[in-house]
Backbone as ProteinMPNN parsed JSONL, in Angstrom:
{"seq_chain_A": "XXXXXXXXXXXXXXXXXXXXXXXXXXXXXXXXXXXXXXXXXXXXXXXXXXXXXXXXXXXXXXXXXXXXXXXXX", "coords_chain_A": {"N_chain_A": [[210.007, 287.741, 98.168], [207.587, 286.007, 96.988], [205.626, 285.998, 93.959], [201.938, 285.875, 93.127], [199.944, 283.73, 90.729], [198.296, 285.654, 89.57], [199.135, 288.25, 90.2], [201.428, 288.313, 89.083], [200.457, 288.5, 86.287], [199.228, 290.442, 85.9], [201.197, 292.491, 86.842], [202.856, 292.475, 84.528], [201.838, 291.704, 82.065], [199.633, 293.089, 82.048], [199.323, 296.195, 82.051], [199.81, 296.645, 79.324], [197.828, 295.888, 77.886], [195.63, 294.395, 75.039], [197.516, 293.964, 72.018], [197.209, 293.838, 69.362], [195.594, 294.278, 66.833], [193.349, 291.907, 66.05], [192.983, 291.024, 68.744], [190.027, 290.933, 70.845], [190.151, 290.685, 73.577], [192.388, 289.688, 75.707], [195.108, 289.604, 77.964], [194.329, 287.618, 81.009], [193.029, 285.333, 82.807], [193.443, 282.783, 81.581], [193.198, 282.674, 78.556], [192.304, 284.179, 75.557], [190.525, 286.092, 73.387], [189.681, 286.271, 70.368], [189.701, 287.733, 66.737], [188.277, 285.871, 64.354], [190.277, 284.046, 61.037], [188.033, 283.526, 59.558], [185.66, 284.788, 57.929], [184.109, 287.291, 60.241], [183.879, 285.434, 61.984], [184.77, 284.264, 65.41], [187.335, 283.373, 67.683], [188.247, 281.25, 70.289], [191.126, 280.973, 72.484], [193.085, 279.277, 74.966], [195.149, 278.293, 77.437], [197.112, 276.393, 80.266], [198.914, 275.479, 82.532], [199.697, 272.309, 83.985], [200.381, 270.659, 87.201], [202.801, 268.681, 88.658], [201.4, 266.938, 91.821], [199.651, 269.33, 92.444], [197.79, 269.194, 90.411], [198.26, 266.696, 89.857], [198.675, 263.487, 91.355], [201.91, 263.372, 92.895], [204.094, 261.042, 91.122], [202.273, 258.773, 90.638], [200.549, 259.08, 88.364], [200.896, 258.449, 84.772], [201.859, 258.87, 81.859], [200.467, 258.77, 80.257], [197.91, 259.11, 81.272], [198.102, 261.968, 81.996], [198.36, 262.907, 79.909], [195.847, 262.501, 78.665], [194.491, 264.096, 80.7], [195.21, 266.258, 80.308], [194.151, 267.136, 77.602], [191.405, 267.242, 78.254], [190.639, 268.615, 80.463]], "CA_chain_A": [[208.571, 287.598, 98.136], [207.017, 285.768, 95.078], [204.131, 287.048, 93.292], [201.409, 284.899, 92.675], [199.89, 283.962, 89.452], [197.765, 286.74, 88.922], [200.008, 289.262, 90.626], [202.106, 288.216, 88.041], [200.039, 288.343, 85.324], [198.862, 292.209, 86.434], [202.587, 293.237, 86.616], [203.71, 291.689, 83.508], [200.666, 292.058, 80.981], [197.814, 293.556, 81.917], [198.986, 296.995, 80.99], [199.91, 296.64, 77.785], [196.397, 295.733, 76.908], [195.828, 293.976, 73.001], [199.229, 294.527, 71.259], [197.148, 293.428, 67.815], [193.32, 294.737, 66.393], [192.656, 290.632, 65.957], [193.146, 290.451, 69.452], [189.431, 291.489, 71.406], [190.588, 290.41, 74.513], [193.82, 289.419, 75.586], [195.312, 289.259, 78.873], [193.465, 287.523, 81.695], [193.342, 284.088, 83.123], [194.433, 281.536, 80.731], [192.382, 282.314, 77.28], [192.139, 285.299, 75.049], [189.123, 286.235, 72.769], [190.203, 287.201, 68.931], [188.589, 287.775, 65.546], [188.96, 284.528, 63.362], [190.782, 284.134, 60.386], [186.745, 283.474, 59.091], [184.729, 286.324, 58.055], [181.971, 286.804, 60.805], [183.987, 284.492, 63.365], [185.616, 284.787, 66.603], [188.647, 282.138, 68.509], [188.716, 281.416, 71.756], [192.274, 280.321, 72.556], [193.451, 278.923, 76.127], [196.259, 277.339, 77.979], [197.448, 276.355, 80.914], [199.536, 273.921, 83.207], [199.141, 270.852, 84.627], [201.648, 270.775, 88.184], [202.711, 267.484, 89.389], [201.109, 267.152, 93.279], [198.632, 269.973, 92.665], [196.756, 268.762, 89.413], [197.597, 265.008, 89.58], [199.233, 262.82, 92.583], [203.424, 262.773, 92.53], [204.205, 259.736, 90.944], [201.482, 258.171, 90.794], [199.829, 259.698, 87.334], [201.265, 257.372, 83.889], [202.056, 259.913, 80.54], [198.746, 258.553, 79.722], [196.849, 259.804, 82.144], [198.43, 263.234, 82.11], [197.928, 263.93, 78.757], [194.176, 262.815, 78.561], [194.117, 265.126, 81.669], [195.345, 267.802, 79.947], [193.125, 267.413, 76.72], [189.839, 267.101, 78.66], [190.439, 269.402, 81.556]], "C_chain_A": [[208.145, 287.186, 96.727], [205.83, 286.093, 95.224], [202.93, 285.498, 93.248], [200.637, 285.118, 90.773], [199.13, 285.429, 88.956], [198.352, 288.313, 89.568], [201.093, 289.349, 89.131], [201.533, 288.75, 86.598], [199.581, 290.164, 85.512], [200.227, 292.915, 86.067], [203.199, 293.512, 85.325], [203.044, 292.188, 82.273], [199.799, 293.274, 81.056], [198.173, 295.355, 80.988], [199.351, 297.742, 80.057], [198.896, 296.322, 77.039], [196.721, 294.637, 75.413], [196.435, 294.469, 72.682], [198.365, 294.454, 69.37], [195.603, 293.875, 67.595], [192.694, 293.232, 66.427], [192.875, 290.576, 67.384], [191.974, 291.353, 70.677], [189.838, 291.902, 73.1], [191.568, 289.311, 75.434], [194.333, 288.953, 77.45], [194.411, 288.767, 80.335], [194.11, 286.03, 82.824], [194.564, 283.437, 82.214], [194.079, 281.184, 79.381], [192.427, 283.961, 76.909], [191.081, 285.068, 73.72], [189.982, 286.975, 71.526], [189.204, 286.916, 67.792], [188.84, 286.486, 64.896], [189.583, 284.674, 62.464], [189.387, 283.95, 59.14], [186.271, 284.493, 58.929], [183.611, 286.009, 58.508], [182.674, 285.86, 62.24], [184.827, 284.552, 64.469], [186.476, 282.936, 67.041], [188.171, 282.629, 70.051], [189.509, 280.167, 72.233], [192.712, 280.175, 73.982], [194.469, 277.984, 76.036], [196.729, 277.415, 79.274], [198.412, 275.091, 81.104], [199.107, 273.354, 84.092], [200.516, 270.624, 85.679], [201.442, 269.616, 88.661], [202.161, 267.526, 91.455], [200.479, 268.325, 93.485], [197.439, 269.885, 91.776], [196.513, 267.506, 89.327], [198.926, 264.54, 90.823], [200.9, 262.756, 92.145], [203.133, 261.595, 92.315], [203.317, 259.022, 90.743], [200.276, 258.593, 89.065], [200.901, 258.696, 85.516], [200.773, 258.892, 82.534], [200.754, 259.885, 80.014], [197.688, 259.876, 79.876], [196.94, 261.341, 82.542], [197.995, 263.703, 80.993], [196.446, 263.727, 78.415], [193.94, 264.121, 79.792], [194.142, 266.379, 80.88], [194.559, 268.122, 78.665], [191.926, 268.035, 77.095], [189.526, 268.035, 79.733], [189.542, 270.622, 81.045]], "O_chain_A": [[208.29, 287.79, 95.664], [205.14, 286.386, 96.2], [203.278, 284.321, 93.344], [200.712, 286.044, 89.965], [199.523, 286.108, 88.007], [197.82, 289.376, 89.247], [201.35, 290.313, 88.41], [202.274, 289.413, 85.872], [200.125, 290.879, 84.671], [200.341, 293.749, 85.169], [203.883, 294.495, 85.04], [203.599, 292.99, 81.522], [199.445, 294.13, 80.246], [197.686, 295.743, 79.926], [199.313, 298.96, 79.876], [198.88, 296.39, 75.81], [197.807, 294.277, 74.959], [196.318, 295.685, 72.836], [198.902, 294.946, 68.378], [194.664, 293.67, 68.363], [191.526, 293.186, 66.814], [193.127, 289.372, 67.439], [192.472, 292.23, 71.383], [189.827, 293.002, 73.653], [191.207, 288.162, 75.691], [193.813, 287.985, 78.007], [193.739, 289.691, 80.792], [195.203, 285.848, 83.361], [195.791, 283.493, 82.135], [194.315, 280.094, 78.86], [192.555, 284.839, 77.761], [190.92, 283.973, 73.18], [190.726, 287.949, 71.644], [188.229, 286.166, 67.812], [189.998, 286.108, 65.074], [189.926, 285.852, 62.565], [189.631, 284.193, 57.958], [186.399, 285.321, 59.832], [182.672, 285.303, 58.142], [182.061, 285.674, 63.291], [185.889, 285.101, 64.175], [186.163, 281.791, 66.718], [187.9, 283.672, 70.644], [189.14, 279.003, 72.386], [192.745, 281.321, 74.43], [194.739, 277.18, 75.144], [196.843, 278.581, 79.652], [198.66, 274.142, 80.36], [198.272, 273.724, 84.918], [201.613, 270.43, 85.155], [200.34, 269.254, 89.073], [202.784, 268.279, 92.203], [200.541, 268.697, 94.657], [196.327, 270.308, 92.095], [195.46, 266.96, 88.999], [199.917, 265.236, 91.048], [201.189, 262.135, 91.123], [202.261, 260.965, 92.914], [203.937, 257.977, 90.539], [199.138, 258.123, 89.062], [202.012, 258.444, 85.982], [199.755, 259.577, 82.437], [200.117, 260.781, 79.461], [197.129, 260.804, 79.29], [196.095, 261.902, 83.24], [197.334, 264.739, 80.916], [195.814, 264.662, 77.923], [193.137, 265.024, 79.555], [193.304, 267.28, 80.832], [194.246, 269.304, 78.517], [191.425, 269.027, 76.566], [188.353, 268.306, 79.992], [189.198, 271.507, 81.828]]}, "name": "protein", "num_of_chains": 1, "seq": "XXXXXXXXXXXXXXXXXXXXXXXXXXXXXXXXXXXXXXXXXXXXXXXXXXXXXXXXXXXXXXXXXXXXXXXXX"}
């Protein structure tokens, strides 16, 4: 039986909570909320993936067009 992503992400992360004081909020989706390296300012850091034939057509997508995808998404 596989997990899905956020089954996963529950199992795996969640509770271990913020491992770091710069880190407000931490496990979740695909972004975590921290203090800046600015005095006074906050990050908000994300990432994900980009799956061939569920984000962009098999075959049919050019290195191009994947990586503007993945900038702009």
């Amino acid at each position: 039986m596989s997990l899905s992503e956020f089954a996963l992400i529950d199992r795996t992360f969640r509770k271990a909570g913020a491992m770091r004081a710069d880190v407000h909020l931490g496990v979740g989706d695909d972004a975590a909320y921290c203090t800046s390296p600015h005095p006074g300012g906050t990050v908000v850091a994300s990432i994900d993936t980009l799956v061939e034939g569920v984000h962009f057509p098999p075959l049919a997508a050019s290195f191009i067009d994947i990586g503007v995808l993945a900038v702009t998404w």
